[in-house]
C-alpha positions, 0 to 999 in steps of 0.5 A: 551485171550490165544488162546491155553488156549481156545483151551484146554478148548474146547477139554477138552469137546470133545470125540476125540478133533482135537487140529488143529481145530481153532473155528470160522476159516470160522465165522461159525464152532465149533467143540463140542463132537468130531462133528463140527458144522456149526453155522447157521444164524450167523457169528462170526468175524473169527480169521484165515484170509488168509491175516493172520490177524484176523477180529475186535472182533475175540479174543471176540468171542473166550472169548464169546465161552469160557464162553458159553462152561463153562455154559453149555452143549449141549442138542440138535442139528438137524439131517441136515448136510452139504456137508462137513458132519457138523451139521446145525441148531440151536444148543440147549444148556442147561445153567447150571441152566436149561434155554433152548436156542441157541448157536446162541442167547448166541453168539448173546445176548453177542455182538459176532456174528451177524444174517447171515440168511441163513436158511429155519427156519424163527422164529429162525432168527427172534428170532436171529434178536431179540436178535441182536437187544437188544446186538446193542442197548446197544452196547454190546460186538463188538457192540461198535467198529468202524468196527460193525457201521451200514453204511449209504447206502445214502452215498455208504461207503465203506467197506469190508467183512460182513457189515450191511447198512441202508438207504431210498431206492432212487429207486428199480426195476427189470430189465433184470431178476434183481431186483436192490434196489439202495440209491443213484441218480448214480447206478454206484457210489451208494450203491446196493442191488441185487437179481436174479428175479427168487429168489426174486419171491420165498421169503414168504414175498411178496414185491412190488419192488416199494413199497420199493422206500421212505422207509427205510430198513437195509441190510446185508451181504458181501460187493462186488464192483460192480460199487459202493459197492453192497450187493448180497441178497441170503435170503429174511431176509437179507432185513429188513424194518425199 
């Protein structure tokens, strides 16, 4: 899709459009009505890399937003905002025929965004994770390309940015204030989940650290090496059992 085109698009809805504003630039923010918006509990592959190259899926997601904007319009947006003054929240959205949903699910629903929990609104992410999962189960939109493969944590694959693994936890335990999920037998090679004590003591759902040894679990976020590749858990539904 031509991205001026878009962009031309958007402002066409906008009371006072900045026609610098590329959306998705961080994987998060739109600007609609003049407001910018930060997409909560997603990310959408961003288009404006510092590398100058765009994330697999960019251009989608443009075409997504595209479409979503001429279905309809916006009906309800939460009053939070950020430090950078934009809203967060689910972003209600009015389909043209009267259907009540989500920006966030539409996104989702078409195989252009994935779940980054990151809010306190642990229904609306479950209902992301719902939506996500019908869209990866029929390989829907970026679901079909190479760079949105689930990886397999027994096998510590590297990647980079925002990445969804899954695997059977090898052993998990807390040390030194630090709760180590770990899929692999050397835990300077494996692949890692980890999360500060203090925070994982916070989470609503109550898990037993060794419980989780044996079992599998899917787990998302940016990829980091640490040793081995590592994912820092900064909300509890980064984690899901399978």
């Amino acid at each position: 899709m031509n991205r001026r085109r878009f962009l031309i698009g958007a402002a066409a809805i906008a009371a006072a459009p900045r026609h610098d504003f590329i959306p998705f630039s961080d994987g998060q923010s739109v600007l609609l009505d003049g407001r910018e918006y930060l997409l909560s509990d997603i990310v959408v592959p961003s288009s404006t890399l510092l590398s100058g190259a765009s994330e697999p899926g960019a251009e989608f997601a443009l075409a997504a937003f595209d479409e979503i904007l001429r279905r309809g319009t916006i009906a309800h947006a939460g009053e939070a905002t950020d430090r950078w003054g934009r809203m967060t929240g689910a972003l209600a959205w009015r389909l043209a025929g009267g259907r009540l949903t989500t920006i966030q699910e539409l996104l989702l629903g078409m195989g252009a965004a994935r779940v980054a929990p990151e809010s306190d609104d642990m229904a609306f992410i479950d209902r992301c994770f719902a939506v996500e999962d019908a869209a990866r189960s029929a390989m829907l939109g970026a679901w079909s390309s190479e760079a949105w493969r689930v990886r397999d944590a027994t096998r510590a694959e590297w990647s980079t940015g925002f990445q969804i693994y899954d695997g059977v936890v090898k052993n998990a335990e807390e040390r030194r204030g630090r709760v180590y999920v770990n899929f692999g037998d050397d835990y300077r090679k494996d692949f890692t989940a980890t999360v500060t004590g203090a925070r994982f003591r916070r989470w609503t759902n109550r898990i037993d650290v060794a419980a989780l040894v044996g079992r599998k679990v899917e787990v998302r976020g940016l990829v980091e090496r640490i040793n081995g590749p590592s994912i820092e858990l900064l909300h509890e539904k980064q984690l899901r059992l399978c």
